[in-house]
C-alpha positions as CSV (number, residue, x, y, z in Angstrom):
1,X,-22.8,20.5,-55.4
2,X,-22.7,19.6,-51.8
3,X,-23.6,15.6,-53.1
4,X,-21.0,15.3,-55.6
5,X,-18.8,16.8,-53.2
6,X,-19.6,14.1,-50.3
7,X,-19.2,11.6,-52.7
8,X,-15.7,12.6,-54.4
9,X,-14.8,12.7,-50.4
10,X,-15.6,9.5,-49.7
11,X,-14.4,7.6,-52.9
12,X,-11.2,9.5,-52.3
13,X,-11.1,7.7,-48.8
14,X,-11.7,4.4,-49.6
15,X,-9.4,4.5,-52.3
16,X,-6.4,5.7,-50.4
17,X,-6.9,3.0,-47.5
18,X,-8.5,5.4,-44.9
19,X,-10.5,2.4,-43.2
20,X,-7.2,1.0,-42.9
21,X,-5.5,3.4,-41.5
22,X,-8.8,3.6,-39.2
23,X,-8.0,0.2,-37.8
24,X,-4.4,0.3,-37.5
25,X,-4.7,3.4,-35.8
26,X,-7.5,2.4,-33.4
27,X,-4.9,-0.9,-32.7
28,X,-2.4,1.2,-31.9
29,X,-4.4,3.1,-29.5
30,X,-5.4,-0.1,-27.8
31,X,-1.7,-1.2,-27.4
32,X,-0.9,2.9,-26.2
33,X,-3.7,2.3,-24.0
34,X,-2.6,-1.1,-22.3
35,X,1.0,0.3,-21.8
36,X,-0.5,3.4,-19.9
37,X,-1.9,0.7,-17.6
38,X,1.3,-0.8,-17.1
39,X,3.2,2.5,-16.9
40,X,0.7,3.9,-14.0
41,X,1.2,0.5,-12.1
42,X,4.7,0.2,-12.5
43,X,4.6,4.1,-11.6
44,X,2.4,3.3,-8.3
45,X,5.0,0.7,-7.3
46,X,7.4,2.6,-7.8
47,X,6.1,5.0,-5.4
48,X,5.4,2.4,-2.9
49,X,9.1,1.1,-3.2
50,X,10.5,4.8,-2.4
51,X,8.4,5.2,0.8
52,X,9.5,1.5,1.7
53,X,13.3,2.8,0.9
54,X,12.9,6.0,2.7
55,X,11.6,4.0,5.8
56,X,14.5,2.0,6.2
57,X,17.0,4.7,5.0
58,X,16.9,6.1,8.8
59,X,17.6,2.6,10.3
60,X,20.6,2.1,8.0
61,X,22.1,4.7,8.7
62,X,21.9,4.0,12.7
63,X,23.2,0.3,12.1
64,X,26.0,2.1,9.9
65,X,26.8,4.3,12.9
66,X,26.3,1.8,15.9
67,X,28.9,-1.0,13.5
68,X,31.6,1.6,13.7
69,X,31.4,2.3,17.2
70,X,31.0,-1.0,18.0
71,X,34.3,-1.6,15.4
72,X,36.2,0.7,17.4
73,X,34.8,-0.4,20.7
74,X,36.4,-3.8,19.4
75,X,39.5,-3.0,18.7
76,X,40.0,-1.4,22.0
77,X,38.8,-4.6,23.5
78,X,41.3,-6.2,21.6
79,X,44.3,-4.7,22.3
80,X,42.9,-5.1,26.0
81,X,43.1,-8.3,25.9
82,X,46.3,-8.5,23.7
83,X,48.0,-6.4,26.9
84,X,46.1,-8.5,29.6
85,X,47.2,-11.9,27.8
86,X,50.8,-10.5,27.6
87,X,50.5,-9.7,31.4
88,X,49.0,-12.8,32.6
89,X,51.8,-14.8,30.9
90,X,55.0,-12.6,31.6
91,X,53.9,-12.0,35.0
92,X,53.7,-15.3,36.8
93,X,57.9,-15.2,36.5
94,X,57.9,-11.9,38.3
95,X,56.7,-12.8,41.7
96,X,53.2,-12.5,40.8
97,X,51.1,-14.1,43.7
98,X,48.5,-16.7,42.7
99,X,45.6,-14.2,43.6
100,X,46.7,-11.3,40.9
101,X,46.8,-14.3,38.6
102,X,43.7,-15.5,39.2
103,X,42.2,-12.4,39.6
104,X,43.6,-11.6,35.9
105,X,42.6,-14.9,34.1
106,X,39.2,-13.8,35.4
107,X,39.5,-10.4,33.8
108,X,40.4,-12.4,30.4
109,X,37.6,-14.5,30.8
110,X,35.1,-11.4,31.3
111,X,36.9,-9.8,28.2
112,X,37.1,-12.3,26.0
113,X,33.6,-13.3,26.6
114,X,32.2,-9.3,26.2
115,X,34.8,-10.1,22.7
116,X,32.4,-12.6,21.5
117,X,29.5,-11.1,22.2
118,X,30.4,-8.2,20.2
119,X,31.4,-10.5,17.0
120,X,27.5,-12.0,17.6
121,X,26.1,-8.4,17.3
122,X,28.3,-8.0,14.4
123,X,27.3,-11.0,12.9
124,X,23.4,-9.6,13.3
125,X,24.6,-6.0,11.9
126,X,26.5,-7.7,8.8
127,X,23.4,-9.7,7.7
128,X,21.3,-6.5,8.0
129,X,23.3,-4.5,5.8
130,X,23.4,-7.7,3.2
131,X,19.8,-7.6,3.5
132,X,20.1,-3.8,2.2
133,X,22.4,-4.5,-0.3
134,X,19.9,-6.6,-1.9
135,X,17.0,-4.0,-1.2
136,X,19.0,-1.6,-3.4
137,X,20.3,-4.2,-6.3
138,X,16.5,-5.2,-6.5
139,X,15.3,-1.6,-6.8
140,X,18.8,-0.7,-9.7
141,X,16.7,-3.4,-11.7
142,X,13.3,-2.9,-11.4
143,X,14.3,0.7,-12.2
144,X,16.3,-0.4,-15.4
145,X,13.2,-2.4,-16.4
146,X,10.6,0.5,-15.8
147,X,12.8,2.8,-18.3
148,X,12.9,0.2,-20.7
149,X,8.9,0.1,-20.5
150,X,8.7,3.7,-20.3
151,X,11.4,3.7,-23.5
152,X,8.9,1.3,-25.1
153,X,5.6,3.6,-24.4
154,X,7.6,6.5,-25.7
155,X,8.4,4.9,-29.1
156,X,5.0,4.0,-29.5
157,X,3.8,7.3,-28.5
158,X,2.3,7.3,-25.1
159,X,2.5,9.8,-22.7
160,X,5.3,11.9,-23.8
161,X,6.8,12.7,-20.2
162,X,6.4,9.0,-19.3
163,X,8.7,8.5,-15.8
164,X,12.1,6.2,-16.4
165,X,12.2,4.5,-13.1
166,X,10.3,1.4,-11.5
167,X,9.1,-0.5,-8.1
168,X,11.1,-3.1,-6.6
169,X,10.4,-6.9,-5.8
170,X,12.0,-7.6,-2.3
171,X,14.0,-10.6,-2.6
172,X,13.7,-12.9,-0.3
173,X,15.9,-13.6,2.6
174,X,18.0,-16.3,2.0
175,X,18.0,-17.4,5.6
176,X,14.4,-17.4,5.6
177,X,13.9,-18.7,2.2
178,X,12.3,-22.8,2.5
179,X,15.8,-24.9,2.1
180,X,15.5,-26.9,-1.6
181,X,15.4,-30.5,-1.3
């Protein structure tokens, strides 16, 4: 009984495509498998990306605080110089001796000097936070394409609590980039 049953069994699976099935499913298993891959590596640089991020989150934030000191410290220099400028001009009519005036153009000249060495540290502070800027519109889509991959190995099945996120490719520095010719 066993024999006829074995045999019913297997003519039944032939006939209804089960080696088919067999090899579609063992193709899809390959493709579930090579998307795991690709999930665990985008997952690792992912990882990699955050600790990067999280290193240079503390240093932001510094630059953020040191620009608006420095921002105020400017404008304070500013209106310095605004008053000294107004002094040095209105005050050689009013019996000013050559000495004050000389003594005050020097003052100018020491402010308005400090005044451009502020604007240079700004300058240094501006591209830094551009460089950020970058950092983070880099990581926005590296992210969108890791949930699109992860959206991908869901449909087709793999790992059903697949993470939506992804690493980041630092763009390059467009100062430091070679120039094109």
């Amino acid at each position: 009984m066993s024999r006829v049953r074995d045999s019913m069994r297997s003519r039944l699976q032939r006939s209804a495509g089960f080696d088919q099935l067999k090899k579609r499913l063992a193709k899809a298993e390959a493709r579930l498998a090579r998307q795991d891959e690709r999930l665990k590596r985008q997952s690792e640089r992912l990882h990699r990306q955050r600790q990067l991020i999280d290193e240079i989150r503390l240093p932001a934030l510094r630059a953020q605080i040191v620009m608006e000191i420095l921002g105020a410290q400017i404008s304070a220099i500013e209106e310095r110089l605004e008053d000294l400028t107004e002094k040095v001009h209105t005050g050689a009519g009013r019996g000013v001796t050559d000495d004050e005036t000389a003594a005050g153009r020097t003052l100018l000249d020491e402010v308005r000097e400090e005044h451009r060495r502020i604007r240079v540290r700004f300058g240094v502070v501006t591209r830094y936070e551009e460089r950020l800027r970058r950092l983070e519109s880099a990581l926005a889509e590296e992210m969108a394409a890791a949930a699109e991959l992860a959206r991908e190995a869901g449909l087709n099945g793999a790992l059903a609590n697949a993470p939506t996120h992804g690493a980041v490719d630092i763009p390059e520095d467009p100062e430091d980039a070679p120039a094109s010719p």
